[in-house]
Residue frames as a rotation matrix with the C-alpha (Angstrom) as fourth column:
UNK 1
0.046 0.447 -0.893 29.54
0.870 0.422 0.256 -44.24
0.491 -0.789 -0.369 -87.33
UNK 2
-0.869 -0.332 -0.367 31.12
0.437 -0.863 -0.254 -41.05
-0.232 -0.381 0.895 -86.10
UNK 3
-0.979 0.021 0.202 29.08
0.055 -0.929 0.366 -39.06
0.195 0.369 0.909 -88.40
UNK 4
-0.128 0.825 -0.551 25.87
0.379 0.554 0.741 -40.61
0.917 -0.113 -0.384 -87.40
UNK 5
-0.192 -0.125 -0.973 26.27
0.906 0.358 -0.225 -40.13
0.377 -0.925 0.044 -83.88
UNK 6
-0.632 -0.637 0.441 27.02
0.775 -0.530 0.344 -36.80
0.015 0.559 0.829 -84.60
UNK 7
-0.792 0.569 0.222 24.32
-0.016 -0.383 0.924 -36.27
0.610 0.728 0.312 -86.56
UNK 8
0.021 0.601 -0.799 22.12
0.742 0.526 0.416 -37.90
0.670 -0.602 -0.434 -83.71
UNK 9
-0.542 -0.184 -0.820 23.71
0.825 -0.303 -0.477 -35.77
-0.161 -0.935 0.316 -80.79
UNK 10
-0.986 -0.064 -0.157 22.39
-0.021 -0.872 0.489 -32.49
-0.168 0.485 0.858 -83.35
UNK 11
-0.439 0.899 0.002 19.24
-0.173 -0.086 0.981 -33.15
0.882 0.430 0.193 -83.99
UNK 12
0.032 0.424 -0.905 18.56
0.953 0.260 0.156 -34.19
0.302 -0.867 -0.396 -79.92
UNK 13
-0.683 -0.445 -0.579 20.25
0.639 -0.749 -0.178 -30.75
-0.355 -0.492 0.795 -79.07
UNK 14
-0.845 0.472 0.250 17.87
-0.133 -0.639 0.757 -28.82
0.517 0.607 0.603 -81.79
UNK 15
-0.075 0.993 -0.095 14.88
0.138 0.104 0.985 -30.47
0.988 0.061 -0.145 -80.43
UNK 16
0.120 0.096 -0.988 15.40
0.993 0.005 0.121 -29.45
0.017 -0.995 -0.094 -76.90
UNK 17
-0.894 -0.438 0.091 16.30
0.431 -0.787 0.441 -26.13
-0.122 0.434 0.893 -78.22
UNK 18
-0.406 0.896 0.181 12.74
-0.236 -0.294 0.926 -25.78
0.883 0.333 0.331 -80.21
UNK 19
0.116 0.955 -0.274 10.84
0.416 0.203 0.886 -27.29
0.902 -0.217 -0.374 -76.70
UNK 20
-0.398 -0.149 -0.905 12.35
0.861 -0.402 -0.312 -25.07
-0.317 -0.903 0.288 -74.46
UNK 21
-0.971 0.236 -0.035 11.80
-0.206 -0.760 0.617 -22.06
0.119 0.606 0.786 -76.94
UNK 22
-0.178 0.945 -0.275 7.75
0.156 0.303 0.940 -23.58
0.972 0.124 -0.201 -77.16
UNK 23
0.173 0.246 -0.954 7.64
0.976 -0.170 0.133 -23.69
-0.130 -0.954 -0.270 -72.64
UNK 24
-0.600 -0.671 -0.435 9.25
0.776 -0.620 -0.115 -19.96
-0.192 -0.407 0.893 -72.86
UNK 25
-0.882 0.416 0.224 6.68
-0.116 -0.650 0.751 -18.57
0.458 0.636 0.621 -75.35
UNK 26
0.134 0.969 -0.206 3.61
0.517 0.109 0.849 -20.30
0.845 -0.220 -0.487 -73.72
UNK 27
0.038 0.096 -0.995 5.17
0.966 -0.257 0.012 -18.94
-0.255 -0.962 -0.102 -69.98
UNK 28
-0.895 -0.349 0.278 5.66
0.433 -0.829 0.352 -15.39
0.107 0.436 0.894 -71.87
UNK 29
-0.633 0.735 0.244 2.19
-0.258 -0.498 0.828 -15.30
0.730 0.461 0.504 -72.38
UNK 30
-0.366 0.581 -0.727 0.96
0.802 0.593 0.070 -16.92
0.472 -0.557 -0.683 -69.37
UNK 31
-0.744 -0.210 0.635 -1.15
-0.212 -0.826 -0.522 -14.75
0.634 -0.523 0.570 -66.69
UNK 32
-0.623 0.655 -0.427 -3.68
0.740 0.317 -0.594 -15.11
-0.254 -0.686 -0.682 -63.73
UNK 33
-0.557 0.809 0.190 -7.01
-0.205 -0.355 0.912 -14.65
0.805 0.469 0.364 -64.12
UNK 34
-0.901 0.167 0.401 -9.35
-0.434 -0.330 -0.838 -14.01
-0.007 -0.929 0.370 -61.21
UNK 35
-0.249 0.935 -0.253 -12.82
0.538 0.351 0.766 -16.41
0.805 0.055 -0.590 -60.77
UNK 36
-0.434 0.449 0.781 -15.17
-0.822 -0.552 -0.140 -15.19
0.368 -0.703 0.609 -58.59
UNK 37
-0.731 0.339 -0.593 -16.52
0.388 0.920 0.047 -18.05
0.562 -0.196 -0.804 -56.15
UNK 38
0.405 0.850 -0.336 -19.60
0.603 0.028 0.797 -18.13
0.687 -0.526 -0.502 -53.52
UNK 39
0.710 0.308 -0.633 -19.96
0.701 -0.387 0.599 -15.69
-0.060 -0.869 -0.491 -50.67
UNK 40
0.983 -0.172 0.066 -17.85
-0.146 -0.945 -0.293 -12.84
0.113 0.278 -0.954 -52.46
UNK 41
0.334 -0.928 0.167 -14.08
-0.231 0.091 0.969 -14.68
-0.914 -0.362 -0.184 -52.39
UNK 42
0.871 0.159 -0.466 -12.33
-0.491 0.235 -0.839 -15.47
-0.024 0.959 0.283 -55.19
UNK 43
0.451 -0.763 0.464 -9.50
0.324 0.624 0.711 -17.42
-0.832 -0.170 0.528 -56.49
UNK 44
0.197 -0.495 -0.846 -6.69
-0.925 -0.379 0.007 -17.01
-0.324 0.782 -0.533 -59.14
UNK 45
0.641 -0.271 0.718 -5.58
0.300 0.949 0.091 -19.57
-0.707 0.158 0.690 -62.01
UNK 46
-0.045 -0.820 -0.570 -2.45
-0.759 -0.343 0.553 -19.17
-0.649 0.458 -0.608 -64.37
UNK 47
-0.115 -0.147 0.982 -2.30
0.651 0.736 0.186 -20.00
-0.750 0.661 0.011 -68.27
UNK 48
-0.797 -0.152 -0.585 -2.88
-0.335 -0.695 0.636 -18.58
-0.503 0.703 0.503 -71.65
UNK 49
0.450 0.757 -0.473 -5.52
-0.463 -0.255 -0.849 -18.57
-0.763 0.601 0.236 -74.28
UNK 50
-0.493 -0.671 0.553 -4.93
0.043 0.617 0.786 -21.30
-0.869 0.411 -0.275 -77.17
UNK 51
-0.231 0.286 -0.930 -6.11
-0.684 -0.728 -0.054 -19.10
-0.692 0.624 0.364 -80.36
UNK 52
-0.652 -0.331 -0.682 -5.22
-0.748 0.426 0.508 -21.67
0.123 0.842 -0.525 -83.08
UNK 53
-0.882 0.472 0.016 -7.02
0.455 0.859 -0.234 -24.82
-0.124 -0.200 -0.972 -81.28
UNK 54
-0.421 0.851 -0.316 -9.93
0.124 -0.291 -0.949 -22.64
-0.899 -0.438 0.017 -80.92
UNK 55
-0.197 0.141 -0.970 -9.95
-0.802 -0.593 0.077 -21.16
-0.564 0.793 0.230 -84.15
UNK 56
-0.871 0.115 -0.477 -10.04
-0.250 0.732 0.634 -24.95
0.422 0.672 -0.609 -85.87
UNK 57
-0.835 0.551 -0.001 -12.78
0.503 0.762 -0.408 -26.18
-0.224 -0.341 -0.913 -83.44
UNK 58
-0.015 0.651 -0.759 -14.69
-0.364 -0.710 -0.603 -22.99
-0.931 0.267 0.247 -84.58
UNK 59
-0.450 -0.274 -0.850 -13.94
-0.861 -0.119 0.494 -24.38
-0.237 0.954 -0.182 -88.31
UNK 60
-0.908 -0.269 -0.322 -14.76
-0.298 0.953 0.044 -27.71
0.296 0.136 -0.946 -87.38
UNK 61
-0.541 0.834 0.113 -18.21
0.541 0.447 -0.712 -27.64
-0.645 -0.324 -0.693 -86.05
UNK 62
-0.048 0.686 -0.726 -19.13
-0.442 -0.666 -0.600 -25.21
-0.896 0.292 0.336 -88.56
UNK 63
-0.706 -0.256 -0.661 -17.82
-0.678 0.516 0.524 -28.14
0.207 0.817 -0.538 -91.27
UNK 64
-0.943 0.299 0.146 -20.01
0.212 0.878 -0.429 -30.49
-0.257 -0.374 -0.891 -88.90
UNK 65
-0.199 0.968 -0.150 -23.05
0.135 -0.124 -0.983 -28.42
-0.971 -0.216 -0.106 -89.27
UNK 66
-0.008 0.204 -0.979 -22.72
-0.877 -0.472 -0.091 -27.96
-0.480 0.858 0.182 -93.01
UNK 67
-0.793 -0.038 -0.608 -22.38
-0.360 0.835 0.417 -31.64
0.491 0.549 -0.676 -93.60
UNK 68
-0.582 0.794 -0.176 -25.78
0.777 0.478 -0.410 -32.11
-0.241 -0.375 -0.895 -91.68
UNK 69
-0.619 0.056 0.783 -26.95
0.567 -0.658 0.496 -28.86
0.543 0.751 0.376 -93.87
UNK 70
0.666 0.584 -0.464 -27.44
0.746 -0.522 0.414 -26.63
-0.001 -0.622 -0.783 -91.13
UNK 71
0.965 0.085 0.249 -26.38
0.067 -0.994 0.082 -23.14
0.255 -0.063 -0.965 -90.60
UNK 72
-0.056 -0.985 -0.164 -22.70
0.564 0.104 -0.819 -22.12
0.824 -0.138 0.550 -89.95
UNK 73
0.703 0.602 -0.378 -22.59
0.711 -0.578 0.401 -20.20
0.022 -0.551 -0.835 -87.24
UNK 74
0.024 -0.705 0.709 -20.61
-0.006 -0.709 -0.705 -16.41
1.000 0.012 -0.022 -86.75
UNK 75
0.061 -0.145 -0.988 -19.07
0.998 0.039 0.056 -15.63
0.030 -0.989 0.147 -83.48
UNK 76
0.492 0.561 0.666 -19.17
0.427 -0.822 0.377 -12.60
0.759 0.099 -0.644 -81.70
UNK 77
-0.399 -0.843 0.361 -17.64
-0.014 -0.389 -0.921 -10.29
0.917 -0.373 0.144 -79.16
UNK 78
0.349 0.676 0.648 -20.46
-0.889 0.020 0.458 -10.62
0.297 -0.736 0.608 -76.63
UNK 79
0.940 -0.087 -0.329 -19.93
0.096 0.995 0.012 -15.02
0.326 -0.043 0.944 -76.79
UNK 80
0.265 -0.932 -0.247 -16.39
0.059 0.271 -0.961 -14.48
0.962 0.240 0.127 -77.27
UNK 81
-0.250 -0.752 0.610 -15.96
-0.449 -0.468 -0.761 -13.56
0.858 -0.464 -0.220 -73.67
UNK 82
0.387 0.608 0.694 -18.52
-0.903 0.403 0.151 -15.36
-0.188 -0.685 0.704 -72.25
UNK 83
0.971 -0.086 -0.222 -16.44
-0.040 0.861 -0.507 -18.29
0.235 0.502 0.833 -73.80
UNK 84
-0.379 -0.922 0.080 -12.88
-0.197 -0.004 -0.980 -16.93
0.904 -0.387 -0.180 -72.34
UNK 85
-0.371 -0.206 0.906 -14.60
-0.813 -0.400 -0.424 -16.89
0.449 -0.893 -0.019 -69.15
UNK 86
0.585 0.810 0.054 -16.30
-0.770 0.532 0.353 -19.75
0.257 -0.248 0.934 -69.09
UNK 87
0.387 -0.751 -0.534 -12.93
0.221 0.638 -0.737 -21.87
0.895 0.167 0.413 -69.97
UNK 88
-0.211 -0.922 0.325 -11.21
-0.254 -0.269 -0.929 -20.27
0.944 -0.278 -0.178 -67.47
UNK 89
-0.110 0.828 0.550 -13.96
-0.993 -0.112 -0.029 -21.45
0.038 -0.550 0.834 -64.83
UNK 90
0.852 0.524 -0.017 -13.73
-0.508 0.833 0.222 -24.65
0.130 -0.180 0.975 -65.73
UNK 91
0.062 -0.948 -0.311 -10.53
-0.050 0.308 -0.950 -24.90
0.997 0.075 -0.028 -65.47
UNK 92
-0.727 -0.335 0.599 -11.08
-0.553 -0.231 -0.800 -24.67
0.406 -0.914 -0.017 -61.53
UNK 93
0.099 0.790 0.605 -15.11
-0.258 0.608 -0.751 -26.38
-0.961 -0.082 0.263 -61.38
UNK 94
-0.951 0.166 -0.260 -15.53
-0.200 0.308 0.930 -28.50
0.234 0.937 -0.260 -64.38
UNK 95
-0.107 0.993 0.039 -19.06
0.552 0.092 -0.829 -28.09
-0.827 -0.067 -0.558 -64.10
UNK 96
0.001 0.690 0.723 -22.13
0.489 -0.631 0.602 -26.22
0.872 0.353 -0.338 -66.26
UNK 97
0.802 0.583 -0.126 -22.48
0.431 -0.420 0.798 -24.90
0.413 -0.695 -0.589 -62.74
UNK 98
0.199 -0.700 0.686 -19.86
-0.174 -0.714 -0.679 -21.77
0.965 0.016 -0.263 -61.86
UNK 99
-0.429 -0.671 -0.605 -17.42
0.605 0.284 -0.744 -21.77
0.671 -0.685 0.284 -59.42
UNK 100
-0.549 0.633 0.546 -20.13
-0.764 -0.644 -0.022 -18.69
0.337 -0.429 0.838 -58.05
UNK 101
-0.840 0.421 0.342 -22.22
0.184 0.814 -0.551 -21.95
-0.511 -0.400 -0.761 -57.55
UNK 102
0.141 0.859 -0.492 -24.73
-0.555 -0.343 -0.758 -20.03
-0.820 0.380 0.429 -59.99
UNK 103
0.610 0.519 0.598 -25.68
0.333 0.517 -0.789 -21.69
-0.719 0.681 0.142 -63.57
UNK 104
-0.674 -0.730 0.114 -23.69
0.577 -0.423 0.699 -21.04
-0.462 0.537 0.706 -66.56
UNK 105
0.013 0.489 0.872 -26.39
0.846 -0.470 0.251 -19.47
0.533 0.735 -0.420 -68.03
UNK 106
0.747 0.132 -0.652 -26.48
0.547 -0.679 0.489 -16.92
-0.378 -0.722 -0.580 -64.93
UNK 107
-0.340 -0.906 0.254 -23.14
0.806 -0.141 0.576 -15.36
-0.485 0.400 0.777 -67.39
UNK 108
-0.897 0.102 -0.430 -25.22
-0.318 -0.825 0.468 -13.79
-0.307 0.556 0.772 -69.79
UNK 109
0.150 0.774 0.616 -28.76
-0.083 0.630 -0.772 -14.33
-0.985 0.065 0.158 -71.21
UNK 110
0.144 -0.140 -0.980 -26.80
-0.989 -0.046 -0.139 -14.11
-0.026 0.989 -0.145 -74.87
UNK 111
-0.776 -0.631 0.025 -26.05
-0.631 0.776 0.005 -17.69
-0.022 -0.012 -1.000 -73.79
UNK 112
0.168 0.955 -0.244 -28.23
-0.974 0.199 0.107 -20.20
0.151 0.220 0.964 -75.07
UNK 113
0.957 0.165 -0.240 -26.11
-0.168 0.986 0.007 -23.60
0.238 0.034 0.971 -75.08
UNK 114
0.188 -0.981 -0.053 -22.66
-0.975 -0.180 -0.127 -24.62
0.115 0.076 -0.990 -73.97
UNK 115
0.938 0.036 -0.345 -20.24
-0.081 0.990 -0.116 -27.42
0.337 0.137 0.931 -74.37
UNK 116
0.884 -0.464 0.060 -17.22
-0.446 -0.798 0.404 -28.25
-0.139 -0.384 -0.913 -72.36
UNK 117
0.854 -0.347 -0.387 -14.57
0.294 0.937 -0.190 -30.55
0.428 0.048 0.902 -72.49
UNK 118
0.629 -0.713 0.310 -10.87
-0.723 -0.391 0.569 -30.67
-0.284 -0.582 -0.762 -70.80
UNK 119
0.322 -0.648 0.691 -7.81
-0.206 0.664 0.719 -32.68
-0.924 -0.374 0.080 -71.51
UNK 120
0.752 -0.156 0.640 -7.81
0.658 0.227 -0.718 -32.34
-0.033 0.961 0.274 -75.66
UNK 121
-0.074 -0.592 -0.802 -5.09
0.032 -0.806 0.592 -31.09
-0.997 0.018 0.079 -77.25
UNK 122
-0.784 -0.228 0.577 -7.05
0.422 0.486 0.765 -31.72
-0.455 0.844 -0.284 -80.80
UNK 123
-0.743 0.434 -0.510 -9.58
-0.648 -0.656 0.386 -30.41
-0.167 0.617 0.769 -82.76
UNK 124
-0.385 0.264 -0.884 -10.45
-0.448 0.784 0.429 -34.06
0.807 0.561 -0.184 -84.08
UNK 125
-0.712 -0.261 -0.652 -10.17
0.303 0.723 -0.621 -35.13
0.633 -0.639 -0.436 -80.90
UNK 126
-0.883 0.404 -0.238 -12.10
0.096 -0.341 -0.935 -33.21
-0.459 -0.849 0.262 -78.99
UNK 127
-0.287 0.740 -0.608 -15.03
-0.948 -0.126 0.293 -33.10
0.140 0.660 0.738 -81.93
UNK 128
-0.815 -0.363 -0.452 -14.63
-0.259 0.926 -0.276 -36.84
0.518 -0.108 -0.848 -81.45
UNK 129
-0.942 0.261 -0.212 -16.19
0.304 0.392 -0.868 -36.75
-0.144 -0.882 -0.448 -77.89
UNK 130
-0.620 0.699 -0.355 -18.52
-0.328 -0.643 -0.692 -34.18
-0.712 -0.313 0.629 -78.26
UNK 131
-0.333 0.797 -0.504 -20.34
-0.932 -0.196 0.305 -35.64
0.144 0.571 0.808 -81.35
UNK 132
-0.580 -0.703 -0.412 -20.32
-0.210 0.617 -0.758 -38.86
0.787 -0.353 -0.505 -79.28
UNK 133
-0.881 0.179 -0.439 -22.01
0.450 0.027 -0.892 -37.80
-0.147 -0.984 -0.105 -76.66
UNK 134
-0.310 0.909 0.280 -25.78
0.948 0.272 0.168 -37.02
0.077 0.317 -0.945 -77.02
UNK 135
0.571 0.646 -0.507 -26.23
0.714 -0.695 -0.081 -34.12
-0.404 -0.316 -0.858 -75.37
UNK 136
-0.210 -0.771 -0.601 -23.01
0.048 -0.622 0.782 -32.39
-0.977 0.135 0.167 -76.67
UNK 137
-0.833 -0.300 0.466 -24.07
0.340 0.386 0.857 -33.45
-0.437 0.872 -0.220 -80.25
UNK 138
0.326 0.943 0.069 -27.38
0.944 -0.320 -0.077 -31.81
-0.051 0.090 -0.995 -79.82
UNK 139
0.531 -0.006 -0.847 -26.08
-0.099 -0.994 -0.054 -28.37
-0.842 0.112 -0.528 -79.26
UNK 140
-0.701 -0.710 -0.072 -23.49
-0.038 -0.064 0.997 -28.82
-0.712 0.702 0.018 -82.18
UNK 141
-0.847 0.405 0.346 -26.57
0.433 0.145 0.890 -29.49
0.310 0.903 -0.298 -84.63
UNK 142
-0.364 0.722 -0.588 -28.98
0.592 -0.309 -0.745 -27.22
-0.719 -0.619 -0.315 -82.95
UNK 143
0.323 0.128 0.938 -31.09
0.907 -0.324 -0.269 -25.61
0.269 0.938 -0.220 -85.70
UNK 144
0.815 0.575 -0.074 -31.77
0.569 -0.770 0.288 -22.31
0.109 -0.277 -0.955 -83.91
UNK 145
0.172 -0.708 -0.685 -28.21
0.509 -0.531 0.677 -21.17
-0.843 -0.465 0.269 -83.04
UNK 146
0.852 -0.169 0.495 -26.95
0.457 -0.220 -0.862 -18.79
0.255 0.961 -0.110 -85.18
UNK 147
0.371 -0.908 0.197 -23.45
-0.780 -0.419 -0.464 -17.45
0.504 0.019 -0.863 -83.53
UNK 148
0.964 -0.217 -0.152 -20.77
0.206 0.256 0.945 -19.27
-0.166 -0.942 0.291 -81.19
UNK 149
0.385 -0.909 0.162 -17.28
-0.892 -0.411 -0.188 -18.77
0.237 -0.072 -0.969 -79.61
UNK 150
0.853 -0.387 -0.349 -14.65
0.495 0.811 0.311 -21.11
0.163 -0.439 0.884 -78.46
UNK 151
0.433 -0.724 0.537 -12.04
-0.893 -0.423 0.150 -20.49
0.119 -0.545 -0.830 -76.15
UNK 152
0.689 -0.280 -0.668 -9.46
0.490 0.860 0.145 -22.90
0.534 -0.428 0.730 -75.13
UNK 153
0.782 -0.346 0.518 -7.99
-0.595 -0.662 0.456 -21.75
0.185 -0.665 -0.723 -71.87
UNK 154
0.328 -0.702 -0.632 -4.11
-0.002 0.669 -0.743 -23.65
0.945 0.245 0.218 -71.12
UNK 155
0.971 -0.086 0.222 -4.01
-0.236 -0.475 0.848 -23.60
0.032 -0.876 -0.482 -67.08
UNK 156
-0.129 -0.990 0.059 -0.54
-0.682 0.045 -0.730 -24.03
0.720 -0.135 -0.681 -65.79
UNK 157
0.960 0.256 -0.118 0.45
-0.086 0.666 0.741 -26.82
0.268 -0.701 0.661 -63.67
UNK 158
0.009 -1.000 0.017 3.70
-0.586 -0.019 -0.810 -27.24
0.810 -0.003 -0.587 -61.79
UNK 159
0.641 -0.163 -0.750 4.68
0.473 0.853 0.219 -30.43
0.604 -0.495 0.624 -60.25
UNK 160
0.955 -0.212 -0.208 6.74
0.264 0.282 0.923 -30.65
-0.137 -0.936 0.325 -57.01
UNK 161
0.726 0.463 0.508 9.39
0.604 -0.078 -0.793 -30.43
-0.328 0.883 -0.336 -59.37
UNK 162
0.059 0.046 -0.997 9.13
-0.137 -0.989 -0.054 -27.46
-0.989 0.140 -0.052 -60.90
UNK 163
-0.869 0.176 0.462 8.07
0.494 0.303 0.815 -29.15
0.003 0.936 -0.351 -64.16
UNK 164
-0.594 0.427 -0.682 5.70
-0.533 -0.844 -0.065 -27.11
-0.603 0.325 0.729 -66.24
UNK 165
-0.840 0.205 0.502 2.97
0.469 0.739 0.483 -28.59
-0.272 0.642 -0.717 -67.96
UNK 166
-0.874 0.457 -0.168 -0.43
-0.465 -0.885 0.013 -27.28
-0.142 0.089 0.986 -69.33
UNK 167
-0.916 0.245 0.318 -3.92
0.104 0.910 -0.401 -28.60
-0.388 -0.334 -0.859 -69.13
UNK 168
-0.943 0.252 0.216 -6.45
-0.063 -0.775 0.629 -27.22
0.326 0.580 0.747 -72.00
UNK 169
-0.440 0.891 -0.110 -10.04
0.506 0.146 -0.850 -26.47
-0.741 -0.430 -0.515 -70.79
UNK 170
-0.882 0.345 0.319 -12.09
0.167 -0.405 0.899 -25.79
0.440 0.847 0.300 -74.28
UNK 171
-0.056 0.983 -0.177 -15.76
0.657 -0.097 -0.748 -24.09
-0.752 -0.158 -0.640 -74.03
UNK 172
-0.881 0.051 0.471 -17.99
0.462 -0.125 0.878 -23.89
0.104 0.991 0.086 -76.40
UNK 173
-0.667 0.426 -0.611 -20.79
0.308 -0.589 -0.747 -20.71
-0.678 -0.687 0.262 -76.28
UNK 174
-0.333 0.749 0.573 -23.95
0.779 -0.124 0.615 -21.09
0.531 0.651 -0.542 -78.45
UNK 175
-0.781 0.317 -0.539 -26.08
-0.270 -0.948 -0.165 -18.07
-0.564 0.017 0.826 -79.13
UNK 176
0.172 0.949 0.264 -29.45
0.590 0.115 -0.799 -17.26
-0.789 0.293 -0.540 -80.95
């Protein structure tokens, strides 16, 4: 019984250990990022840049479009920012329409289609919705694209508190 208990108290202690280590690394990397809003003011939001999620949902719609034998698509360094910035934007307006109150397309004219979502913390999941939904499922099998980015921005949130949590805003930036 002892050794159980033990064995119990260790493995609780490790795993607070590893999710404090996980909050420390994500607040390491956190940083504020300026939007620009209407009539020349802006605002700031605080988070990081979730590489890995992105990097599968890039893997994953390019599996989606090859099992409906369309085109993979390549990302780029043009998209790639129009796709950090876009996340981060919606992290403040979830809209297609910028926190500038202008169109998302008003970003860049490399931008041809976008998809957003908020609140996944999945790959699966968040493919889920988007092939789901009609209009999201249209850009994903658009013939014509031939590049996109994804970004998943992680805003910070901090509760009354002073609990830390993180809320992921993904956007997805078709090209021609």
């Amino acid at each position: 019984m002892k050794k159980s208990i033990r064995t119990l108290v260790i493995l609780s202690v490790m795993t607070i250990i590893v999710l404090a280590s996980a909050i420390c690394a994500n607040a390491a990397t956190d940083k504020k990022y300026t939007i620009k809003l209407a009539n020349g003011k802006t605002t700031t939001v605080e988070g990081h840049f979730e590489t890995k999620l992105a990097d599968q949902i890039m893997k994953d719609t390019n599996s989606y479009r090859k099992s409906k034998k369309l085109n993979t698509l390549k990302s780029t360094s043009t998209l790639k920012k129009i796709s950090e910035t876009r996340a981060i934007e919606a992290s403040y307006k979830f809209s297609h329409t910028r926190p500038c109150g202008k169109k998302c397309f008003s970003i860049s004219s490399k931008l041809r289609g976008e998809n957003l979502a908020s609140g996944y913390k999945t790959s699966a999941a968040v493919m889920k919705a988007w092939k789901a939904s009609k209009s999201h499922n249209k850009n994903l099998t658009y013939k014509t694209f031939k590049t996109l980015s994804v970004s998943v921005f992680a805003k910070k949130n901090v509760s009354k508190s002073g609990r830390v949590s993180y809320t992921y805003y993904i956007a997805q930036s078709f090209g021609k």
